[in-house]
C-alpha positions as a Markdown table, in Angstrom:
| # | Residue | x | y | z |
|---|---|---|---|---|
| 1 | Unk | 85.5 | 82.6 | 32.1 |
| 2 | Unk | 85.8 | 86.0 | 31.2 |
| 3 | Unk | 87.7 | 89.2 | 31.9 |
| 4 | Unk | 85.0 | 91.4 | 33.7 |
| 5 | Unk | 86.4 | 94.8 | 31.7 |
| 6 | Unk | 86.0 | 92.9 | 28.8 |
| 7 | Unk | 82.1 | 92.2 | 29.9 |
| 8 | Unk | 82.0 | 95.7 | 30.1 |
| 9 | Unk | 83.8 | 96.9 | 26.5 |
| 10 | Unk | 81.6 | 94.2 | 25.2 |
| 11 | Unk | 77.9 | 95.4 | 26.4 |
| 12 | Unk | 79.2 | 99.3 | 26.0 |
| 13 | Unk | 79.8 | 98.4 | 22.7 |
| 14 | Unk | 76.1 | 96.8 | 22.2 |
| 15 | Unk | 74.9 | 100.1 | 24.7 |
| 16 | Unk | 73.0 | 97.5 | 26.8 |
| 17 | Unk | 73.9 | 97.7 | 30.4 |
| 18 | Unk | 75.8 | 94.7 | 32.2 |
| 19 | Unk | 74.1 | 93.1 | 34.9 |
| 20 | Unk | 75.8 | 91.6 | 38.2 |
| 21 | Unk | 75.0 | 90.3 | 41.7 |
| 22 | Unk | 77.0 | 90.5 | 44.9 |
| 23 | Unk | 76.8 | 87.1 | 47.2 |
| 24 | Unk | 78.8 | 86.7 | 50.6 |
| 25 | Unk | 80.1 | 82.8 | 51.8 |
| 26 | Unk | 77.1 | 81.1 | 53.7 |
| 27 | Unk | 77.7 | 80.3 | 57.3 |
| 28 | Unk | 76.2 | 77.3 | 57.3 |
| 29 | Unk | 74.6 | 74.0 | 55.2 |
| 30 | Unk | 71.3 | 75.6 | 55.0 |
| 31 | Unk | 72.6 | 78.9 | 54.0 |
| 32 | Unk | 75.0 | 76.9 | 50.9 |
| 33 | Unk | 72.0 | 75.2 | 49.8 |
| 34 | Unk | 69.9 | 78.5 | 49.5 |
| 35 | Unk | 72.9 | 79.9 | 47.4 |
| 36 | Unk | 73.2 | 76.9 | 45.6 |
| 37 | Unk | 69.7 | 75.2 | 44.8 |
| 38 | Unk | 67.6 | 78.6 | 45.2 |
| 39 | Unk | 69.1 | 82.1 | 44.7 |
| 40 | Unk | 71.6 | 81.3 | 41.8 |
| 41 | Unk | 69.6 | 79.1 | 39.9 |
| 42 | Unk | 66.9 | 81.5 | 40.2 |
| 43 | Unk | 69.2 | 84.7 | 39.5 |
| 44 | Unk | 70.7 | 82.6 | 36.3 |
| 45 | Unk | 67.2 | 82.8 | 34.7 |
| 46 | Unk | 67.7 | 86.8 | 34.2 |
| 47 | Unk | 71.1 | 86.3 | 32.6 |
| 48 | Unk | 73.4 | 87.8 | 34.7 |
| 49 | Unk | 76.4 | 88.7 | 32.4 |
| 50 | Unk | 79.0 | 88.4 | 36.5 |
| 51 | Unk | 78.8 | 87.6 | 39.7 |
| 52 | Unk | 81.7 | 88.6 | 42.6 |
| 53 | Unk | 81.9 | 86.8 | 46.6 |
| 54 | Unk | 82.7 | 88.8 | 49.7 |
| 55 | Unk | 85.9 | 88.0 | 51.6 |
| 56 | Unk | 84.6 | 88.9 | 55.2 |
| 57 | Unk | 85.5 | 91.2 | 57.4 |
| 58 | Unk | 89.2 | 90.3 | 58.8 |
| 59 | Unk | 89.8 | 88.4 | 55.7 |
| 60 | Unk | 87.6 | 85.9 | 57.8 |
| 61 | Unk | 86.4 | 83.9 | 54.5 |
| 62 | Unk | 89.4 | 83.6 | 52.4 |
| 63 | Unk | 89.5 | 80.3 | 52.0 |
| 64 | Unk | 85.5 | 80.2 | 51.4 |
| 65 | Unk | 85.3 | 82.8 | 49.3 |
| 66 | Unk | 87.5 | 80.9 | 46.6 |
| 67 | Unk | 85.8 | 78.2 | 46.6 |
| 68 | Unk | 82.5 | 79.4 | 46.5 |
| 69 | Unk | 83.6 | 81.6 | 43.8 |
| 70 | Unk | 85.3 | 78.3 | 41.5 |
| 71 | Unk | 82.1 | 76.2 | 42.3 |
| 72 | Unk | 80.0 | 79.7 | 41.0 |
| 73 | Unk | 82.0 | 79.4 | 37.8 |
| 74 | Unk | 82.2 | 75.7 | 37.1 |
| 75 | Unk | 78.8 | 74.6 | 38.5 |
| 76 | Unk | 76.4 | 77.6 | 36.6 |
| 77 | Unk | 79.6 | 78.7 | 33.9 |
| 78 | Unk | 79.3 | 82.3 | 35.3 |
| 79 | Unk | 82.3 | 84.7 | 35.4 |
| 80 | Unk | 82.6 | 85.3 | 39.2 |
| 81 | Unk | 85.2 | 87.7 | 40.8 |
| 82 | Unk | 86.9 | 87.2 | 43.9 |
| 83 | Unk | 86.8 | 89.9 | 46.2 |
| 84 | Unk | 90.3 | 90.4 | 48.2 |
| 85 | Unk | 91.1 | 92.9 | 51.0 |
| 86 | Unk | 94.6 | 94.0 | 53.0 |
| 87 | Unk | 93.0 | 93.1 | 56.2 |
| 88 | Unk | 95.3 | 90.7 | 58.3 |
| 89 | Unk | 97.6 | 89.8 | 55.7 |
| 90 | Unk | 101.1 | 90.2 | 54.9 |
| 91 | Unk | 102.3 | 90.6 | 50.9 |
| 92 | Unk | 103.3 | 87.1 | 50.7 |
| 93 | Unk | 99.8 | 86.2 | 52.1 |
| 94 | Unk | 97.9 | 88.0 | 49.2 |
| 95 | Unk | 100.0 | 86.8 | 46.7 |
| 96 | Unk | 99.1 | 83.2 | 48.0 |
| 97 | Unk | 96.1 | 84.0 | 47.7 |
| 98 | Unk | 96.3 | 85.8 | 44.3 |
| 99 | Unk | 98.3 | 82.4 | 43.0 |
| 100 | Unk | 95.2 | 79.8 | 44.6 |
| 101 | Unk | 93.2 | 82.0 | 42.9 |
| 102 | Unk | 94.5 | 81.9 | 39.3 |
| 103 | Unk | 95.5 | 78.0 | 39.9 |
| 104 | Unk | 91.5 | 77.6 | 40.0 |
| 105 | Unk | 91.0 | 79.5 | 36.8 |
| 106 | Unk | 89.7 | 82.8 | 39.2 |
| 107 | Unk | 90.4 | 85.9 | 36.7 |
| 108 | Unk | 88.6 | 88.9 | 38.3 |
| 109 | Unk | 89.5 | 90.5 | 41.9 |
| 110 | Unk | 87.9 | 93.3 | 43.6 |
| 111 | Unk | 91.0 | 94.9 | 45.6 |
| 112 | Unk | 89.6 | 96.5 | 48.7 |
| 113 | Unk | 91.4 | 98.1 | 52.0 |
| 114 | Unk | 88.6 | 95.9 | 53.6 |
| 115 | Unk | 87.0 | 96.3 | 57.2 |
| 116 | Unk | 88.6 | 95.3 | 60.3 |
| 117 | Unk | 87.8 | 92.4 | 62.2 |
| 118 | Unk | 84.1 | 92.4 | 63.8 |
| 119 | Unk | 83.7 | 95.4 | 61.0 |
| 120 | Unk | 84.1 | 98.0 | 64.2 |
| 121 | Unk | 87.1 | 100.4 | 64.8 |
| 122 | Unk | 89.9 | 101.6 | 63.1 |
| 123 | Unk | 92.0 | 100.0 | 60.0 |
| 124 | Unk | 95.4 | 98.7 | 61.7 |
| 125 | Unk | 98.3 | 97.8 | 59.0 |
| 126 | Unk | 99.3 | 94.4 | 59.1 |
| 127 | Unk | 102.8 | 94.4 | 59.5 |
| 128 | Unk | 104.5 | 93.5 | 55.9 |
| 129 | Unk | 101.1 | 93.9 | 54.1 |
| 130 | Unk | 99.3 | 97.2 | 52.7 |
| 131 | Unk | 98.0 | 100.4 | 54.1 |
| 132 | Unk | 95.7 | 101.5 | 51.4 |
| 133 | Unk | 93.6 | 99.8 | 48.8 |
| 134 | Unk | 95.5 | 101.4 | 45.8 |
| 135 | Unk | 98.8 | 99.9 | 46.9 |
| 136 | Unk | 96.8 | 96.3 | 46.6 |
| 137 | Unk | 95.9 | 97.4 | 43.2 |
| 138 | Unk | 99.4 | 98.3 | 42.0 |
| 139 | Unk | 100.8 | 95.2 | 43.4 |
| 140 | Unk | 98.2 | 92.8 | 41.8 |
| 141 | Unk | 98.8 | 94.5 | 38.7 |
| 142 | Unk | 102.3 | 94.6 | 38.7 |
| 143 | Unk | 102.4 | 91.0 | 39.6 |
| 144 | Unk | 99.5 | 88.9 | 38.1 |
| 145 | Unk | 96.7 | 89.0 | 35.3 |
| 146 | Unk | 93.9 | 90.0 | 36.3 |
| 147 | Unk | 90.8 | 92.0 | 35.5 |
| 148 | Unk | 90.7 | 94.1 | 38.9 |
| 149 | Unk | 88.0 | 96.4 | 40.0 |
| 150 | Unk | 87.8 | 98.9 | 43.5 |
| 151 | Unk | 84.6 | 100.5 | 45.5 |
| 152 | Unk | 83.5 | 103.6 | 44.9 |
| 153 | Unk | 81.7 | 105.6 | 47.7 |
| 154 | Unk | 79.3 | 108.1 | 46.0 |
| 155 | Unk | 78.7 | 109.9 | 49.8 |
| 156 | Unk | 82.6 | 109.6 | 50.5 |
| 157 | Unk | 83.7 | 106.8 | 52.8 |
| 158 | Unk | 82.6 | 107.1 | 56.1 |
| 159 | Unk | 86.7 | 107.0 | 57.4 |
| 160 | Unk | 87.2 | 109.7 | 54.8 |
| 161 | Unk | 87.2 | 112.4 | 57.1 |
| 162 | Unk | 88.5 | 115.7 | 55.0 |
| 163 | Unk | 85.5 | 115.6 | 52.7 |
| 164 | Unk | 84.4 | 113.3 | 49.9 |
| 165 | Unk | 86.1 | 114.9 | 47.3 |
| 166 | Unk | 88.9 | 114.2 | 48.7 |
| 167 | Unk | 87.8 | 110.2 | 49.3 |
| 168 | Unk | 86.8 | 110.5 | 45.2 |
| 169 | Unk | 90.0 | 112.0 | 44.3 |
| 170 | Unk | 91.9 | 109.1 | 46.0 |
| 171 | Unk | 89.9 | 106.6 | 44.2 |
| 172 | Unk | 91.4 | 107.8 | 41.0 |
| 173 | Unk | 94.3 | 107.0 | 42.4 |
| 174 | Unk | 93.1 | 103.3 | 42.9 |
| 175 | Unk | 92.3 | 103.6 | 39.8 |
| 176 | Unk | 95.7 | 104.9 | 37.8 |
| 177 | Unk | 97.3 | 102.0 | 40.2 |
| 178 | Unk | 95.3 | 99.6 | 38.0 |
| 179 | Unk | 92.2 | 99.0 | 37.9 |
| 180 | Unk | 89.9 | 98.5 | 35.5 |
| 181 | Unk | 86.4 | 99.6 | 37.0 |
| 182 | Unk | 84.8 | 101.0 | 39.5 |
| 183 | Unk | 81.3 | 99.1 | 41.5 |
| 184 | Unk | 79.8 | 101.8 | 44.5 |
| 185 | Unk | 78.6 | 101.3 | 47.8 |
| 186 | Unk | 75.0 | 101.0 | 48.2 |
| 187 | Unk | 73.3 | 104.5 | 48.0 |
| 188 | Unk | 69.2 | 105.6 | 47.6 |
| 189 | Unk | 68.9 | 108.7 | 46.1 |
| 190 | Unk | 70.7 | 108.9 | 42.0 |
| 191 | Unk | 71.8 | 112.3 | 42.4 |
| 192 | Unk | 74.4 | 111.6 | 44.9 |
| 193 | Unk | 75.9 | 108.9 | 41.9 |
| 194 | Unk | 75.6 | 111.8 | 39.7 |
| 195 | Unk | 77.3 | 114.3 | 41.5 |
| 196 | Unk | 80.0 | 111.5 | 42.2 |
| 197 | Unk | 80.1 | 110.2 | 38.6 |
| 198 | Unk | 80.5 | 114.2 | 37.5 |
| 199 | Unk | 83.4 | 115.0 | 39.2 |
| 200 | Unk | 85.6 | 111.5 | 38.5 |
| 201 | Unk | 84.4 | 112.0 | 35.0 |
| 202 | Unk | 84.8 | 115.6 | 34.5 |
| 203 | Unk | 86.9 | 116.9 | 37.0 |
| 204 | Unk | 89.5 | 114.2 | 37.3 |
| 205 | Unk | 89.4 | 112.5 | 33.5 |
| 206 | Unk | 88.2 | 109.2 | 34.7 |
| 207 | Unk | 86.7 | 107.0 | 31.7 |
| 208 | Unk | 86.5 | 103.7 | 33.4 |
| 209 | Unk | 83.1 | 102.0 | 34.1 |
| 210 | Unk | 81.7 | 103.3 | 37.0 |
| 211 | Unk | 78.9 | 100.8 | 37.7 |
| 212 | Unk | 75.9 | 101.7 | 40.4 |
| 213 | Unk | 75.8 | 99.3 | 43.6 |
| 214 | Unk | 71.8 | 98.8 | 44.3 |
| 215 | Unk | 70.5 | 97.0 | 47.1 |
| 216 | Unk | 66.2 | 96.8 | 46.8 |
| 217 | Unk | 64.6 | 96.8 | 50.8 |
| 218 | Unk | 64.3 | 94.1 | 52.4 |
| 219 | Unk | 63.5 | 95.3 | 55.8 |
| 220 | Unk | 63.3 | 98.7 | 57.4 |
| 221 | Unk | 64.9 | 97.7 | 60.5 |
| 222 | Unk | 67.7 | 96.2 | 58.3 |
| 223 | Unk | 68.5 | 98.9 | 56.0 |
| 224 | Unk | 69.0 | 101.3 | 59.0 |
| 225 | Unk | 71.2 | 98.9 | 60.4 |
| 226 | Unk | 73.3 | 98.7 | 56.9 |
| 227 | Unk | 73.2 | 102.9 | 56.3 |
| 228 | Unk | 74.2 | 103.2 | 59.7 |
| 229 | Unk | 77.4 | 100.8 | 59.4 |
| 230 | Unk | 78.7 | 101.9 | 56.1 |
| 231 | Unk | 78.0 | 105.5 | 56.0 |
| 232 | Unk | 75.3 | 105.9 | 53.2 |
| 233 | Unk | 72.0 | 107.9 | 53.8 |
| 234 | Unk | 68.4 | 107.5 | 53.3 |
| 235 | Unk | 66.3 | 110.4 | 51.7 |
| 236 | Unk | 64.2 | 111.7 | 54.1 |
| 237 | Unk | 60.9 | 110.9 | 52.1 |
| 238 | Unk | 61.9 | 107.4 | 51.8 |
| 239 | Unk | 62.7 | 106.9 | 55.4 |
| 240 | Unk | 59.3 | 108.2 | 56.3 |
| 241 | Unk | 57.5 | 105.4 | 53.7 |
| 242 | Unk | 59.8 | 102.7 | 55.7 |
| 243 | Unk | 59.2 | 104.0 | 59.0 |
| 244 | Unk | 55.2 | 102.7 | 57.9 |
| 245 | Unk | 56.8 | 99.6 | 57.6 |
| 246 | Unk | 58.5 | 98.6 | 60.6 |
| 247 | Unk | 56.1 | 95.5 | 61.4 |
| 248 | Unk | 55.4 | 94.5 | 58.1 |
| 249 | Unk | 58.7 | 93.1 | 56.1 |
| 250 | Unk | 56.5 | 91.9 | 53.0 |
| 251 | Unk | 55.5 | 95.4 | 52.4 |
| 252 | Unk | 58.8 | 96.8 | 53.1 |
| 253 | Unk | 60.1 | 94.4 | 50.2 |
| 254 | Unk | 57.6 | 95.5 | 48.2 |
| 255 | Unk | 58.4 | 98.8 | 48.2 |
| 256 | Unk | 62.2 | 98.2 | 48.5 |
| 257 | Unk | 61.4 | 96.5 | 44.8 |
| 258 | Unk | 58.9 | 99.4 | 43.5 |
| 259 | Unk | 61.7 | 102.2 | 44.8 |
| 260 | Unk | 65.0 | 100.0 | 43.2 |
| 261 | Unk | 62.9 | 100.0 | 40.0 |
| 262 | Unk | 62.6 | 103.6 | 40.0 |
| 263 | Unk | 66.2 | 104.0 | 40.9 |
| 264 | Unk | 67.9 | 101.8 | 38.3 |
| 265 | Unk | 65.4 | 103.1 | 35.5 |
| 266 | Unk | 66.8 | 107.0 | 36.4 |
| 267 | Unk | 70.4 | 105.2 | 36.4 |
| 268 | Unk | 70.3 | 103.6 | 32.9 |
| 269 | Unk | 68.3 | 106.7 | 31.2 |
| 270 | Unk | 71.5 | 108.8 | 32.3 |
| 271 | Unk | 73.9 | 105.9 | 30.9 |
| 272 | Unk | 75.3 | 104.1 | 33.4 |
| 273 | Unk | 77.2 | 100.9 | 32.2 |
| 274 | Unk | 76.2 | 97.9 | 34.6 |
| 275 | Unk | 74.4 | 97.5 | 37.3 |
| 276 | Unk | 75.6 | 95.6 | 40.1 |
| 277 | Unk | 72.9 | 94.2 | 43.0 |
| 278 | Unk | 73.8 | 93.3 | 46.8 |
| 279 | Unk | 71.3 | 90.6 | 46.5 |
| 280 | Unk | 71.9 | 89.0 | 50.0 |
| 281 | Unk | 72.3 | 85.6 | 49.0 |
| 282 | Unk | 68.3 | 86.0 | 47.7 |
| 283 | Unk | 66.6 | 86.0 | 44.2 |
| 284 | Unk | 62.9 | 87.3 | 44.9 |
| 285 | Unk | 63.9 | 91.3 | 45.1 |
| 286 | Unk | 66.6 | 91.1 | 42.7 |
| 287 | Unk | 64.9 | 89.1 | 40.0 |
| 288 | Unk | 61.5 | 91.5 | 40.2 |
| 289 | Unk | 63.9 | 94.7 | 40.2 |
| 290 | Unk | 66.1 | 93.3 | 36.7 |
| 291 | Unk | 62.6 | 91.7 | 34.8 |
| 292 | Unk | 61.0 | 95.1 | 35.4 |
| 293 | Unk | 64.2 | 96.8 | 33.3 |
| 294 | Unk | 63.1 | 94.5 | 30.5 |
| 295 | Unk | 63.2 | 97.3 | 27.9 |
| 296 | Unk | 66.4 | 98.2 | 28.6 |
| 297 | Unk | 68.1 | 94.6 | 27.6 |
């Protein structure tokens, strides 16, 4: 298994873009199995060059998400990071973690603040664990080896409440802590990745990978629920073609697929590094989006 910023130096160095799917633990035998026997072994057929596992909200997977993330890598040999977050957990309770990770050969962690329990309300310290994200950061890289990547929120995360410049300056302090790249929160219209991409680039001297976070429609009612949890927003035109949609999922996929093609076509002409697809534990979106990118491999 692989160091994920050395994916990246790798396929910057061949300018083709790196591609990577986001899965969270099933719930339940049927969900495994569609993970297992379906959506990977379908996804593996587009050579995916990483993969990374949610940790749930609460840290409410942890154990899960390590093993679903060492069966990833031994059962399809795919580099697979471990997401991690400061949610209910003392120091001496990540670095438990941190060490059960390395033990099963685990080399990539996304350090996140993470959500609280039930994903509703405010974020609450644990006592003798971290505040912020960048603090996780420092202390896995002051303490282990590994390759460790952070979210970026191209709209500004919806806590941030003094602006999202100020929410993109502190990601470059996540990113000074440690860090080695940066994957974004889900967003539909390019220009707000631009405008974000500009100003960590420009304005703050950031030359880390700063890879897109796409998630093709699946649903109308769905992707409202999903905007209207984490903060990002739906261009006005594209709300109006989903709003057609409301009784008719198959055609809201299909246009979730036509508009995700667009986007990530718009994203690799302006040079983005990677690609990384919240693929909801599914292939059929996902795989139509990357084989229409064909020319860009």
């Amino acid at each position: 298994m692989e160091f994920i910023k050395d994916i990246h130096r790798r396929k910057i160095e061949t300018d083709k873009p790196a591609i990577s799917f986001e899965f969270f633990p099933p719930k339940t035998e049927k969900g495994e199995a569609q993970l297992f026997n379906v959506a990977l072994p379908e996804l593996q057929k587009i050579q995916p060059d990483y993969c990374s596992v949610t940790y749930g909200a609460g840290g409410s997977t942890r154990g899960k998400t390590l093993e679903i993330v060492s069966r990833i890598q031994n059962e399809f040999k795919l580099t697979c990071m471990s997401h991690l977050t400061c949610v209910n957990a003392t120091r001496n309770e990540i670095n438990q973690v941190l060490i059960e990770a390395k033990d099963l050969a685990i080399k990539n962690i996304l350090a996140l603040r993470g959500d609280p329990p039930g994903g509703t309300g405010d974020f609450e310290t644990t006592e003798g664990g971290f505040t912020y994200s960048k603090d996780l950061v420092e202390f896995i890289h002051s303490n282990h080896d590994f390759s460790i990547g952070v979210a970026g929120f191209p709209e500004g995360h919806i806590a941030c409440n003094e602006g999202r410049e100020v929410d993109w300056d502190r990601l470059k302090e996540k990113v000074e802590s440690g860090a080695d790249f940066v994957i974004t929160q889900l967003f539909f219209d390019n220009d707000e990745f631009f405008r974000f991409r500009d100003y960590l680039v420009k304005k703050t001297g950031m030359n880390n990978p700063i890879i897109p976070g796409i998630l093709p429609v699946i649903t109308t009612r769905q992707i409202k629920k999903f905007t209207e949890l984490c903060g990002a927003s739906i261009p006005h035109d594209m709300m109006n073609s989903l709003n057609k949609f409301t009784k008719d999922d198959k055609a809201a996929t299909e246009f979730g697929i036509e508009h995700a093609v667009k986007q990530c076509e718009g994203l690799l002409e302006a040079g983005v590094p990677g690609l990384h697809f919240y693929c909801l534990n599914k292939s059929y979106s996902t795989t139509q989006v990357v084989n229409a990118l064909g020319r860009y491999r």
